[in-house]
One Martini backbone bead per residue (centre of mass of N, CA, C, O) as a GRO file, in nm:
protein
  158
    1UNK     BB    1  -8.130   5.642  -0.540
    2UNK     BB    2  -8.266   5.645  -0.271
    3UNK     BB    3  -8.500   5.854  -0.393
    4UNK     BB    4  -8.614   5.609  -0.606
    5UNK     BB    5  -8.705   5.408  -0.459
    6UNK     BB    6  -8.879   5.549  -0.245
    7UNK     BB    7  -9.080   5.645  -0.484
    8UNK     BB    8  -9.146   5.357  -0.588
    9UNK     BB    9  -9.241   5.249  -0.366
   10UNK     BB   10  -9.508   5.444  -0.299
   11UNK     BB   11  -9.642   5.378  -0.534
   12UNK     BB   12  -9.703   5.116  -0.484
   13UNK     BB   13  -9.856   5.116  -0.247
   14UNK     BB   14 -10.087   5.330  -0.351
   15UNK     BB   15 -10.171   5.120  -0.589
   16UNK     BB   16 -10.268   4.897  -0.371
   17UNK     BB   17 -10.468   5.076  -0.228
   18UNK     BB   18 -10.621   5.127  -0.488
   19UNK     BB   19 -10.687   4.857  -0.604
   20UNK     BB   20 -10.994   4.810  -0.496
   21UNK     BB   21 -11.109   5.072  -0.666
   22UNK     BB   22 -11.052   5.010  -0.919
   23UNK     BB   23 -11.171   4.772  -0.955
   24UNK     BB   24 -11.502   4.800  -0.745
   25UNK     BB   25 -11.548   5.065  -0.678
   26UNK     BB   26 -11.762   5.254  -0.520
   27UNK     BB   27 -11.803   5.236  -0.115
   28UNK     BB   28 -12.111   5.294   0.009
   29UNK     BB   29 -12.354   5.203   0.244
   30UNK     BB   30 -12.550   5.440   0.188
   31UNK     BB   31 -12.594   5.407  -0.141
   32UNK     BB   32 -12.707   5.139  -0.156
   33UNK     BB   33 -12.934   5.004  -0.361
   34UNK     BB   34 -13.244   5.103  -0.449
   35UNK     BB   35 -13.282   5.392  -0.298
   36UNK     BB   36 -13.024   5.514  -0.466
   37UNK     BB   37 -13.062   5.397  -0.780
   38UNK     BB   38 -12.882   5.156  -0.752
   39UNK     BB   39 -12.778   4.849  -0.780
   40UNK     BB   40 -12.663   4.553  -0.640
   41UNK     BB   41 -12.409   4.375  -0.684
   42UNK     BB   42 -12.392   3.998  -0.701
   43UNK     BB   43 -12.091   4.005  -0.812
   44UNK     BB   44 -11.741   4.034  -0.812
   45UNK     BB   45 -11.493   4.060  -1.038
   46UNK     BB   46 -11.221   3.947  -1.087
   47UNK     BB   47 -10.864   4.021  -1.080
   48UNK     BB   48 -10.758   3.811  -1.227
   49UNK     BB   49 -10.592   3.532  -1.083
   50UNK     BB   50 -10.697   3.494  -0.791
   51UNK     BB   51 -10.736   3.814  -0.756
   52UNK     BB   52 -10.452   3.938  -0.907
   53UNK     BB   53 -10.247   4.221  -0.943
   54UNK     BB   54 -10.004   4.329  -1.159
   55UNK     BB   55  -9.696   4.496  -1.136
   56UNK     BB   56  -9.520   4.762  -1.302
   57UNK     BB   57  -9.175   4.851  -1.336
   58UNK     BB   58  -9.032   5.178  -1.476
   59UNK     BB   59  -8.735   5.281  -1.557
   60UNK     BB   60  -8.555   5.608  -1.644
   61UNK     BB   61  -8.289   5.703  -1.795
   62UNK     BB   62  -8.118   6.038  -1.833
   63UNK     BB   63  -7.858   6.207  -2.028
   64UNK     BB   64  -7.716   6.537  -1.955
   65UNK     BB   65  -7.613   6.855  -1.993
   66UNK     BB   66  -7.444   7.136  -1.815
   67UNK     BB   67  -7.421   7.497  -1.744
   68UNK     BB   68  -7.215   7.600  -1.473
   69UNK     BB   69  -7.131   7.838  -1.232
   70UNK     BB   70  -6.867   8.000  -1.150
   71UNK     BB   71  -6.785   8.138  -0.860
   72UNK     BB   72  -6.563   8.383  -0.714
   73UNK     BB   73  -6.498   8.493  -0.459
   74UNK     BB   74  -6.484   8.781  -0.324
   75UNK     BB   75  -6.225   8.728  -0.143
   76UNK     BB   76  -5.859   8.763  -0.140
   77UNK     BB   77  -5.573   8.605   0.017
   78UNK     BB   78  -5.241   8.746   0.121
   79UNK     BB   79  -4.929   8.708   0.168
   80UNK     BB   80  -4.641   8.820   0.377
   81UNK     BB   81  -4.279   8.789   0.423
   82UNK     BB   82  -4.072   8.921   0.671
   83UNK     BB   83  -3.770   9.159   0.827
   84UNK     BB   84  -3.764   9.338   1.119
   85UNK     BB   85  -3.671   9.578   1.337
   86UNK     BB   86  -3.655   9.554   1.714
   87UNK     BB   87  -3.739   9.644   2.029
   88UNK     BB   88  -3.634   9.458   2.307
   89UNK     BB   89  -3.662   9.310   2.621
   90UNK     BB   90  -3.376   9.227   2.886
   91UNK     BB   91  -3.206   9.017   3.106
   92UNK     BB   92  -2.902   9.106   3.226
   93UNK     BB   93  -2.633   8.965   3.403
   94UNK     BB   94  -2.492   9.154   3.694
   95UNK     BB   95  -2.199   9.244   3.861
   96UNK     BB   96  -2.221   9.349   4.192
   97UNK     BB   97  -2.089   9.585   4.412
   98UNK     BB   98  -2.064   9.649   4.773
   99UNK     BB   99  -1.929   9.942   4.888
  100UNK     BB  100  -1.934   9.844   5.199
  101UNK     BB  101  -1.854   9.529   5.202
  102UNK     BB  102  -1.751   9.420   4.897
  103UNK     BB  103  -1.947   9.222   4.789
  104UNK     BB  104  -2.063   8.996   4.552
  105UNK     BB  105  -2.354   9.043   4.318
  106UNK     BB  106  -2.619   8.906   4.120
  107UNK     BB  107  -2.803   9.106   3.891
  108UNK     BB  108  -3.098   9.205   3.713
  109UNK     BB  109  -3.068   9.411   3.387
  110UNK     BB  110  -3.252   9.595   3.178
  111UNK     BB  111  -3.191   9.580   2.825
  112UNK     BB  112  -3.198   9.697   2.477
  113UNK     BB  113  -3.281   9.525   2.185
  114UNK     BB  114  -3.169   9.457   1.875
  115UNK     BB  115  -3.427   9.250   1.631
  116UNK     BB  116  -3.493   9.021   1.387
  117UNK     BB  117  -3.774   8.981   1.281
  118UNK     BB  118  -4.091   8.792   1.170
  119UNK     BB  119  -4.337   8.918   0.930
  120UNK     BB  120  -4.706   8.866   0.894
  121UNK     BB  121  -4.882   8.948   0.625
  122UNK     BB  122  -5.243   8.986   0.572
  123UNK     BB  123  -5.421   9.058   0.257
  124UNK     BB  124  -5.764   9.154   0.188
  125UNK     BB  125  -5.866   9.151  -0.151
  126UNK     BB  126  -6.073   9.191  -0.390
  127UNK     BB  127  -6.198   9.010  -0.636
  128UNK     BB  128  -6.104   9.005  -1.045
  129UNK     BB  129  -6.243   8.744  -1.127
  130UNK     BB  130  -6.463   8.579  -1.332
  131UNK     BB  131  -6.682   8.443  -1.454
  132UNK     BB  132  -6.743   8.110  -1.492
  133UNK     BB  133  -6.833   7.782  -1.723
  134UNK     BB  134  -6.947   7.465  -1.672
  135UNK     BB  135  -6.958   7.097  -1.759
  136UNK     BB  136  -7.225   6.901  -1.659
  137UNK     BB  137  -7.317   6.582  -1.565
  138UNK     BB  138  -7.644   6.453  -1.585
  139UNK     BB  139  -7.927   6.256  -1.423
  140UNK     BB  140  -8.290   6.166  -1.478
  141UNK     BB  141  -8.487   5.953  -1.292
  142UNK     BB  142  -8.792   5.729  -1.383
  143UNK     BB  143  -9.110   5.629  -1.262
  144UNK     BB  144  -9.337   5.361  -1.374
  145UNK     BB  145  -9.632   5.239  -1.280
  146UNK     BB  146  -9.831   4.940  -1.300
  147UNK     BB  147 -10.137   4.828  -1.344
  148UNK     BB  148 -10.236   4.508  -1.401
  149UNK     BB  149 -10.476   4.248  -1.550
  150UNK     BB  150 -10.398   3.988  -1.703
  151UNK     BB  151 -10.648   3.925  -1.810
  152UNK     BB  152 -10.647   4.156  -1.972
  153UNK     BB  153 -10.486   4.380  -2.229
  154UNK     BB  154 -10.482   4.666  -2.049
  155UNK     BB  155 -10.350   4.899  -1.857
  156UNK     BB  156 -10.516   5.029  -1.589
  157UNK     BB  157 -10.326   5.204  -1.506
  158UNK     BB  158 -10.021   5.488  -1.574
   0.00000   0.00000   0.00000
């Protein structure tokens, strides 16, 4: 819709500045006079009452449906979860007793133990899903701007 309103203020803008070629025609000032074989007009005609021009814009919204294409991803990811046994390595506190002094003392010693993990498995596989086709509503807005001049009977420009 902003670029509607700004496309229409722009016409608008465009329209003002073209209006005073349209109201007075050509003005070149090496062309005029005798020497160019055009008279010089002695009086330019105002355009409508006290010299101006009046602006008419006309919006017209349509609307219409489409139907768009859905395309399904080329690639389809599954997931699985499951649980399988694995060999971990853990340190276990071990009492060891020292055969000359006879003093005991903890020491950590590596053992392998089997645990049952969670294992998370990504599948990535092509996807086999036909392409649908579905409708949607779409509206499209037209600008038409006029230049009137009271004074006259018919629109200056369409």
């Amino acid at each position: 819709m902003k670029t509607m309103l700004t496309i229409g203020l722009a016409l608008v803008a465009s329209a003002l500045l073209a209006a005073p070629v349209l109201a007075w025609g050509h003005h070149n000032p090496c062309c005029e006079g005798p020497a160019c074989g055009t008279p010089v007009p002695e009086a330019v005609p105002a355009a409508g009452p006290a010299g101006k021009l009046c602006l008419r814009a006309e919006i017209t919204t349509h609307a219409y449906t489409v139907q768009v294409p859905v395309v399904p991803p080329p690639y389809v990811t599954k997931t699985r979860e499951a649980q399988r046994e694995q060999p971990v390595m853990r340190t276990v506190p071990v009492c060891v007793t020292d055969p000359i002094t006879g003093c005991t003392r903890t020491e950590e010693k590596a053992q392998t133990v089997v645990e049952k993990v969670k294992v998370t498995t990504i599948e990535v596989c092509p996807n086999d899903a036909p392409s649908t086709v579905k409708t949607e509503e779409r509206t499209d807005s037209c600008v038409n701007v006029y230049i009137e001049c009271p004074a006259c009977s018919a629109p200056a420009a369409p």
